[in-house]
C-alpha positions as CSV (number, residue, x, y, z in Angstrom):
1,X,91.5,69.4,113.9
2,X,94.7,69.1,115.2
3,X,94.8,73.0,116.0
4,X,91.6,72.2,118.3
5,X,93.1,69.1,120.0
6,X,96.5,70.3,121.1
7,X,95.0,74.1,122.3
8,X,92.5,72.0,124.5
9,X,95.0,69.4,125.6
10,X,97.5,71.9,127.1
11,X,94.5,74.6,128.4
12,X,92.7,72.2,130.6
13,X,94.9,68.6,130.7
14,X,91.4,67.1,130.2
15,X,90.6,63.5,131.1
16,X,88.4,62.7,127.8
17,X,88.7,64.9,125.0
18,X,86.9,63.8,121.7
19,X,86.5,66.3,118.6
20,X,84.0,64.9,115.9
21,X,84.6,66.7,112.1
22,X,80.7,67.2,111.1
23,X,81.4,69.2,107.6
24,X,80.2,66.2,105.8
25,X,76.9,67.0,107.6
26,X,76.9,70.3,106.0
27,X,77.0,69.7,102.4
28,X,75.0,72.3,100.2
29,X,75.6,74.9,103.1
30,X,78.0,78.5,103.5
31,X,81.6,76.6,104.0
32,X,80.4,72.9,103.7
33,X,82.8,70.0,104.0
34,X,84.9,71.7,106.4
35,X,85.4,73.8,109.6
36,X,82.3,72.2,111.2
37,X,83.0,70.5,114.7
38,X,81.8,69.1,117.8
39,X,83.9,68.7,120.9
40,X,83.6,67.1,123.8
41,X,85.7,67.7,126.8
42,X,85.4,66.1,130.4
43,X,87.7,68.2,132.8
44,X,88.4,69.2,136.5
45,X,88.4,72.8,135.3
46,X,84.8,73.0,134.8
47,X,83.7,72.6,137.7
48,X,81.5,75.3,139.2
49,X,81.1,76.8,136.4
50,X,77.6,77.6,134.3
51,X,77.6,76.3,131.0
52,X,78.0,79.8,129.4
53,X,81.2,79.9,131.3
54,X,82.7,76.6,129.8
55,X,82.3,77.6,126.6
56,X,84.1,80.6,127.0
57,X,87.4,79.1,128.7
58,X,86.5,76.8,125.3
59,X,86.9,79.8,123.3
60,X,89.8,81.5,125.1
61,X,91.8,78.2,125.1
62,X,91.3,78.8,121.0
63,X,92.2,82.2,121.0
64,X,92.5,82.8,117.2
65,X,90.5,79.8,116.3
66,X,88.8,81.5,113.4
67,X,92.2,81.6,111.9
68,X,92.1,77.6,111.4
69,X,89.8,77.4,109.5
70,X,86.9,77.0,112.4
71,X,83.4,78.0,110.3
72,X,80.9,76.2,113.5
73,X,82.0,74.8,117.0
74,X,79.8,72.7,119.4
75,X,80.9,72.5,122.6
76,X,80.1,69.8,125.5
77,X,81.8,70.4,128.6
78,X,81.5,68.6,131.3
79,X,83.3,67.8,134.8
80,X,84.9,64.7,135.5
81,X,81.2,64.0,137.7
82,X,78.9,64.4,135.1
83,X,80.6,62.3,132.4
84,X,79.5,59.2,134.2
């Protein structure tokens, strides 16, 4: 999780960054108890930008994500204006 927090932290400098690990939710599935998470970022960086866009600056931020580890990823991205 780490991996997740400091890519995303020095990509976008977001105001509210929190990353959930759901592999406990996936128990009895292909790569339970791990690699299964949910993040939710609030930056300036989205702004503008359709939802299919902020997932990929999500993804390019990760660049080799798949290499930590990273089985399932849900993203919430959202501008500092629709976090309120």
């Amino acid at each position: 999780m780490s991996f997740l927090r400091e890519r995303l932290q020095t990509q976008f400098r977001p105001l509210r960054l929190d990353i959930r690990d759901d592999g406990a939710k996936h128990i009895g599935h292909a790569h339970a108890g791990h690699g299964h998470y949910t993040v939710r970022i609030v930056a300036a960086a989205f702004a503008a930008k359709s939802r299919l866009q902020r997932h990929r600056m999500v993804y390019a931020a990760l660049g080799d994500w798949r290499q930590a580890d990273i089985h399932a990823l849900n993203i919430e991205a959202l501008t500092p204006d629709e976090s309120n």
